[in-house]
Residue, then its C-alpha position, 0 to 999 in steps of 0.5 A: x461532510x467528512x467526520x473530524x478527527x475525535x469525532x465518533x463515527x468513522x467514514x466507512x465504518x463497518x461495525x467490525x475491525x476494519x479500514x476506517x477513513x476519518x478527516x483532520x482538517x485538510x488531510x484524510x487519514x485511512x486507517x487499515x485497522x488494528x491487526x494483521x490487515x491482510x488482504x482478501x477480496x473483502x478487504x480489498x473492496x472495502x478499501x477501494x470503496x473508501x478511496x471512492x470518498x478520498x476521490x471525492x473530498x472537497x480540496x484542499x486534500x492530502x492523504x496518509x495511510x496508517x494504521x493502529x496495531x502492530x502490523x500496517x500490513x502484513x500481506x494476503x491472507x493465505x488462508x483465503x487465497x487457498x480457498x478461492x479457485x484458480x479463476x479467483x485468485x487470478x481475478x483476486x490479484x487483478x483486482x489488488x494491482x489495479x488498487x495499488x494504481x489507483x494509490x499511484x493516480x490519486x489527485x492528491x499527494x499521499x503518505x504512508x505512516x508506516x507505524x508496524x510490519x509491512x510484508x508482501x502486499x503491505x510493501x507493494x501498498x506503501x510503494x504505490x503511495x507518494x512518500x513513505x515514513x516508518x517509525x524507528x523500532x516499531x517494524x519491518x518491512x520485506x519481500x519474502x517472495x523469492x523464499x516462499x517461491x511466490x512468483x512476481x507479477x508483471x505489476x509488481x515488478x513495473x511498480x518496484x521499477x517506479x518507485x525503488x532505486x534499481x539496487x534496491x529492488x534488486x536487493x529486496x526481490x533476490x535476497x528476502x531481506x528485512x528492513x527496519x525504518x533506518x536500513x529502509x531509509x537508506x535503501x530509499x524504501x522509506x523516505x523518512x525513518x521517524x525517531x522522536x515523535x510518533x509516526x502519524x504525527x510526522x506525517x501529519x507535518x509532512x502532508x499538511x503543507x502538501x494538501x494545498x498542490x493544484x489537484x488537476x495539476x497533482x494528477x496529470x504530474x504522476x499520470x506522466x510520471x508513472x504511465x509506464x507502471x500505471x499501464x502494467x497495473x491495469x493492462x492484460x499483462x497484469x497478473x502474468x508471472x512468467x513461470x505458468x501461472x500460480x499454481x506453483x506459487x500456491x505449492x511453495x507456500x503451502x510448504x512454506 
């Protein structure tokens, strides 16, 4: 049985800062925790472990993705992907693309409560979610690959070909742009900018009706929906730059 809202014990709880999932009624809330929330091996299991719960909660459900700091989610830790070896970082980044296809597959509608930052692979996390809301005034949200000389994988890219209007992944591939919660709404990289109440709170209003959708139903939609983004994710062609590898990413930012 999932924990309440309110209650003392977070599913998942490590006992360290960290993503925690907690139940409030019939909509689950993963929380990504109250820093920076970057992505390293560790972090990226955790969260595929929680997911295994999500996955398994008694309907009716809903999801929303949240966090408590100022940040969201900030991106990969670099500090860690400097100290993996080739072999690892390729594995690394497999894993991370099939974690962002599980977002786009779960039997459940899912909303990303954007309350802080989000760079990098934070972007690419709240893409592979249904919807997305982000709070006015409180963050950023941006691509900074094409300034670091981070080259894009091909399931990054089918992932923004899915889930951006194609002036807008232009827009945020090529130029590095930053966007607050209005400029992302216009770009249709959010679809709600939250001016008047906390952004979980609109959340919780925009999912709430959501969790009652036939999850059989729910799934088979995105699966056809995203088949194309959902076989890049997963396929050999994953983690394939185009330019060699990520040696030469690894280089730009180091200098970066």
């Amino acid at each position: 049985m999932l924990p309440h809202l309110g209650e003392e014990r977070a599913l998942g709880e490590r006992g360290s800062p960290g993503p925690e999932l907690r139940q409030d009624g019939e909509l689950l809330i993963l929380d990504l925790g109250p820093d920076q929330n970057l992505f390293d091996g560790n972090r990226v299991a955790w969260i595929n472990s929680l997911l295994d719960e999500v996955e398994q909660a008694p309907t009716p459900r809903a999801l929303i993705t949240t966090a408590s700091g100022k940040h969201w989610c900030n991106g990969a830790d670099l500090g860690w992907i400097f100290g993996v070896g080739e072999s690892g970082l390729e594995s690394f980044a497999a894993d991370v693309l099939r974690l962002y296809a599980r977002f786009v597959a779960l039997p459940m509608i899912s909303v990303a409560a954007l309350q802080g930052h989000a760079f990098a692979n934070g972007v690419m996390l709240a893409l592979a979610h249904d919807y997305r809301l982000m709070q006015c005034g409180r963050g950023r949200m941006g691509l900074p690959y094409a300034d670091a000389g981070f080259f894009y994988t091909w399931g990054e890219i089918s992932l923004l070909r899915a889930k951006l209007p194609p002036f807008t992944a232009l827009e945020m591939t090529t130029t590095s742009r930053t966007y607050d919660a209005d400029a992302a709404a216009e770009r249709g990289l959010v679809d709600l900018a939250v001016r008047d109440e906390p952004v979980l709170t609109a959340a919780t209003e925009f999912a709430r009706p959501m969790a009652h959708k036939n999850a059989g139903v729910i799934e088979a939609l995105k699966r056809h929906l995203f088949a194309d983004a959902l076989e890049a994710l997963c396929g050999p062609r994953a983690t394939a730059t185009g330019h060699g590898g990520h040696e030469p990413a690894r280089a730009s930012l180091e200098r970066w």
